[in-house]
C-alpha positions as CSV (number, residue, x, y, z in Angstrom):
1,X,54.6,-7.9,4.8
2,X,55.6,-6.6,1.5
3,X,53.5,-4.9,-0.8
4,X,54.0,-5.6,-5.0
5,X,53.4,-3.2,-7.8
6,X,53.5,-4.2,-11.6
7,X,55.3,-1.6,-13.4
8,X,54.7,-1.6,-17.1
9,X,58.0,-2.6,-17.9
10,X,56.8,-5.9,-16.3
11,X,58.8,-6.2,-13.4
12,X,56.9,-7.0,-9.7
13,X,58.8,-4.9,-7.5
14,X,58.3,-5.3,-3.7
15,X,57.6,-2.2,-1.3
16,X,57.2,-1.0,1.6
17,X,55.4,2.1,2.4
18,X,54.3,3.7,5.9
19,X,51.7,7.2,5.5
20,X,52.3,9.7,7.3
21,X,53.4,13.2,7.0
22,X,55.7,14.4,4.2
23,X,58.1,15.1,2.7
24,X,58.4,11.2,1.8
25,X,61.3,9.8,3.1
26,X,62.7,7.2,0.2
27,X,65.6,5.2,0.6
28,X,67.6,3.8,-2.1
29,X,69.7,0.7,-1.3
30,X,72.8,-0.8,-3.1
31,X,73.7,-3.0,-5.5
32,X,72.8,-6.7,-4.2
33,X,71.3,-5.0,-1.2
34,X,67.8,-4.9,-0.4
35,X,65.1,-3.2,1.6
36,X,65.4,-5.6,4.5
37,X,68.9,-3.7,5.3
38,X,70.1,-2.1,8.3
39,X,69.7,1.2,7.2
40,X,66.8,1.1,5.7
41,X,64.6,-0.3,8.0
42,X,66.6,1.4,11.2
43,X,65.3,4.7,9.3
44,X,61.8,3.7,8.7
45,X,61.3,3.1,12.4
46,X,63.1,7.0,12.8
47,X,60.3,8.1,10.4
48,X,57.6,6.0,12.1
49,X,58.4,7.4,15.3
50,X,58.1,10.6,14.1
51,X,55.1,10.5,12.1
52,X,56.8,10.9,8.5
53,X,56.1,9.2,5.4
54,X,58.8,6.5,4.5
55,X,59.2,4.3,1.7
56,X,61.3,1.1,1.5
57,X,61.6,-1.0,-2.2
58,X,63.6,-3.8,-3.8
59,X,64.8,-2.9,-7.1
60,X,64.1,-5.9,-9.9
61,X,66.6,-8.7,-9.0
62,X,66.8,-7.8,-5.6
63,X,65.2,-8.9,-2.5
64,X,61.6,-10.0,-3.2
65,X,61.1,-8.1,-6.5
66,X,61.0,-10.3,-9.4
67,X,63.7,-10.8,-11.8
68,X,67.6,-11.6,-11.9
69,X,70.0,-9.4,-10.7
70,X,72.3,-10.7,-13.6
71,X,69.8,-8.9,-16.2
72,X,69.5,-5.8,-14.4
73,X,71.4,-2.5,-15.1
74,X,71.6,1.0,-13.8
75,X,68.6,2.0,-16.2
76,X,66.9,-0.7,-15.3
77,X,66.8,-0.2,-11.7
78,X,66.2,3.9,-12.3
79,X,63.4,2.7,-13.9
80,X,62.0,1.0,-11.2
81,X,62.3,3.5,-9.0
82,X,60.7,6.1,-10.9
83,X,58.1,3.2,-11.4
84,X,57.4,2.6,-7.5
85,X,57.4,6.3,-6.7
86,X,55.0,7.7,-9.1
87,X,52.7,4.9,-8.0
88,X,52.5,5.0,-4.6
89,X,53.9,8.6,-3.7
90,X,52.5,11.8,-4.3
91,X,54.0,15.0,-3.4
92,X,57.6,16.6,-2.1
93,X,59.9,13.5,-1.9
94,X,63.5,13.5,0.8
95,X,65.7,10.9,-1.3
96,X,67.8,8.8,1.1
97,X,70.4,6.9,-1.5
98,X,73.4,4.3,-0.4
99,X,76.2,2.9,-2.5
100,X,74.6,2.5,-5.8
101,X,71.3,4.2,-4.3
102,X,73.5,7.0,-4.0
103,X,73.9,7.4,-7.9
104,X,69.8,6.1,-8.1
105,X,69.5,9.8,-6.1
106,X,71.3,11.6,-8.5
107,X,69.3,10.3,-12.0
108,X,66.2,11.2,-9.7
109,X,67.5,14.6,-9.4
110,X,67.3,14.5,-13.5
111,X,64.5,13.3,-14.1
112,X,62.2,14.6,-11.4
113,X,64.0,18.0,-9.4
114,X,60.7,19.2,-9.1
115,X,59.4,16.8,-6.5
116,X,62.8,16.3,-4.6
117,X,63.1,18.8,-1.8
118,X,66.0,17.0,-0.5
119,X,68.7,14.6,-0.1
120,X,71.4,12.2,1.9
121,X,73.6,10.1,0.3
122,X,75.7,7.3,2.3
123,X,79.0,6.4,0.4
124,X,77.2,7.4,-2.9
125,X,78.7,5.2,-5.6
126,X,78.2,7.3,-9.0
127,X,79.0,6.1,-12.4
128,X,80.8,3.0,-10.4
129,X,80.6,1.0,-13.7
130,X,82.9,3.3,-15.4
131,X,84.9,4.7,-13.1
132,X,85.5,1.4,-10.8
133,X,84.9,-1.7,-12.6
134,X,85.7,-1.0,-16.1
135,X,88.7,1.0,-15.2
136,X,89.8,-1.8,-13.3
137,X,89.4,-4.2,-15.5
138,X,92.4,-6.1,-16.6
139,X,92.9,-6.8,-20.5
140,X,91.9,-10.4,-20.1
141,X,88.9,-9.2,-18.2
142,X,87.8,-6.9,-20.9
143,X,88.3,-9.4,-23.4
144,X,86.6,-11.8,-21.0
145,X,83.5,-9.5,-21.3
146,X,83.3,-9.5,-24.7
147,X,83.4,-13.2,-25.5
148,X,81.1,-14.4,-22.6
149,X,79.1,-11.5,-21.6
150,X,80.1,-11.2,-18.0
151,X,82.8,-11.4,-15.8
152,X,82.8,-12.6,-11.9
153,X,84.0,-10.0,-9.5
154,X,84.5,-10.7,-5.4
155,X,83.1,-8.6,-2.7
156,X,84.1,-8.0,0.6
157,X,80.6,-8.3,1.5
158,X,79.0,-11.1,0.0
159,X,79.3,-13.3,-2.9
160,X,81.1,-12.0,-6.2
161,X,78.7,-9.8,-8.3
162,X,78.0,-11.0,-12.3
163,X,78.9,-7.8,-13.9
164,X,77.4,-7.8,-17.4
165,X,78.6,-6.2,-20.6
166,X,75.0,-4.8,-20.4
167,X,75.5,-3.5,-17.2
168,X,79.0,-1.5,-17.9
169,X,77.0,-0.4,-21.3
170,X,73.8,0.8,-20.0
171,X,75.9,2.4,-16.7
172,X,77.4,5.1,-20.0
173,X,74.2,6.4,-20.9
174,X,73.6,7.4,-17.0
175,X,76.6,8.7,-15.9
176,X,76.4,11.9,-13.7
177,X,80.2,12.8,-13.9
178,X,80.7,14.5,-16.8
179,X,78.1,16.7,-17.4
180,X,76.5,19.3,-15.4
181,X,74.5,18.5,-12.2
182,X,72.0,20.5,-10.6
183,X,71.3,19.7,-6.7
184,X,68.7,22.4,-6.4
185,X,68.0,21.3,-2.3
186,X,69.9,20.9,0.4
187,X,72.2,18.1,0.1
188,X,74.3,15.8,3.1
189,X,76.4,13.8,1.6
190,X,78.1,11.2,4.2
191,X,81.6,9.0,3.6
192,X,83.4,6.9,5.8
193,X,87.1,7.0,5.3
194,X,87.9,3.2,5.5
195,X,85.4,2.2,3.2
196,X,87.3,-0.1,0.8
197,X,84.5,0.2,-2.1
198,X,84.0,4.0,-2.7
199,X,86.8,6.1,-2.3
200,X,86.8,9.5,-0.3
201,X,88.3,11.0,-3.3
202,X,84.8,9.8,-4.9
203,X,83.2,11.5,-2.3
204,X,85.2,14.8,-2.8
205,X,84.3,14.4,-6.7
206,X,80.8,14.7,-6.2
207,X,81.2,17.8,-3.5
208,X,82.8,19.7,-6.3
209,X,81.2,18.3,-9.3
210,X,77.8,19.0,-8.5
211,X,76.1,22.5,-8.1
212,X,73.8,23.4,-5.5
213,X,72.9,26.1,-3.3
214,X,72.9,23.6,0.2
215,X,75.5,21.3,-0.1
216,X,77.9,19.5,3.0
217,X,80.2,16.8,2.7
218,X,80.5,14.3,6.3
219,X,83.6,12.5,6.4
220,X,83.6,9.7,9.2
221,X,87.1,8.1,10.2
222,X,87.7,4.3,10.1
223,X,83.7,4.2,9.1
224,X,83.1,1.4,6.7
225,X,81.0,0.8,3.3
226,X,78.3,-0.4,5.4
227,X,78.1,2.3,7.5
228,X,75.9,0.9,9.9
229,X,77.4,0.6,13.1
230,X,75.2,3.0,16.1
231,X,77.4,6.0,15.2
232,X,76.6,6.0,11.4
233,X,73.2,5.7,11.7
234,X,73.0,8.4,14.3
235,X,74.4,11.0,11.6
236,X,72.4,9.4,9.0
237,X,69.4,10.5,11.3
238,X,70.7,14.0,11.9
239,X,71.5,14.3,8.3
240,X,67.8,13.5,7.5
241,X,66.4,16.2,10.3
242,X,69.0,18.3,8.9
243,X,67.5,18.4,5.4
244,X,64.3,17.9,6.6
245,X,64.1,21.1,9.2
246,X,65.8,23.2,6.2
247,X,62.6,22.3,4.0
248,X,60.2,23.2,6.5
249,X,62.0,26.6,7.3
């Protein structure tokens, strides 16, 4: 059963968190995607077994945490993340990030590089507002976001997303793109090459945007965004002992 925390922002966000030895394992999930995932909870049952500290959440507007997910934005949701983790964590942290958690990883990695020893990121989706939605959008679609506030967009996962003007306006101030960034731990960044909503040349970005003294790129043919099936989350596991045996060493 879920745990709740009250952040001071006001938001009950929803948790789960097994003890055991660190560092932390934290995943991140997706936009729309929650903490009842495949990944995630395939992961905290690797950590279980194993005796390592894991951590599961639901950003606000997602899964059992309260709020909307149509008033939520990129801060928002870094927010709650730093929220839930300096409440129920202490100590080094390995950040687990997919899709949009992927991009979650990387404003931790700002805003706290002292306690993150390291990281995996599964189809990392940084600065997607910018880079995929609003450069996509058509004219009419632009204008469209102006006038009403929002426009519909569909997924080949689930049922279209309500992307806000807040959303694409907030998404600016937390892009990790265009200025320098510091990945001062080993990093495994994994991609699968069919996925349809984050590019490999996204993946490739990243690789040679960021700086960082550990840092491997995985690319995984005809893998998918989900990146779920029993070979993904094999190498999501050895990606994790990967970075976790270099931390111990």
């Amino acid at each position: 059963m879920a745990q709740f925390y009250q952040a001071e922002q006001g938001r009950k966000l929803a948790y789960h968190k097994s003890d055991g030895a660190g560092p932390c394992i934290v995943f991140c999930g997706g936009l729309k995607s929650d903490m009842e995932g495949t990944k995630a909870v395939h992961l905290e049952a690797w950590a279980q077994a194993r005796g390592y500290a894991f951590l599961r959440f639901d950003y606000s507007g997602h899964g059992e945490s309260s709020g909307r997910f149509e008033d939520g934005s990129i801060g928002d949701w870094h927010e709650d993340t730093l929220a839930i983790l300096n409440a129920v964590t202490d100590g080094p942290l390995l950040i687990v990030g997919s899709s949009m958690g992927g991009w979650q990883a990387l404003l931790l990695a700002r805003a706290m590089p002292e306690r993150i020893m390291g990281m995996v990121t599964i189809a990392a989706a940084p600065d997607f507002t910018e880079d995929g939605y609003w450069a996509s959008f058509t004219d009419a679609q632009k204008t469209e976001l102006e006038a009403v506030g929002h426009v519909s967009l569909p997924s080949d996962y689930m049922e279209p997303y309500i992307i806000t003007k807040r959303m694409i306006e907030d998404g600016r101030k937390r892009l990790v793109l265009r200025d320098k960034l510091e990945l001062p731990f080993p990093v495994r960044f994994l991609q699968g090459t069919a996925d349809t909503a984050v590019s490999v040349a996204t993946a490739v970005q990243l690789l040679e945007h960021a700086e960082g003294p550990d840092m491997r790129l995985t690319l995984v043919k005809d893998a998918d965004h989900r990146f779920s099936d029993e070979r993904c989350l094999a190498l999501i596991e050895a990606a994790v002992a990967d970075v976790m045996s270099c931390a111990k060493t």
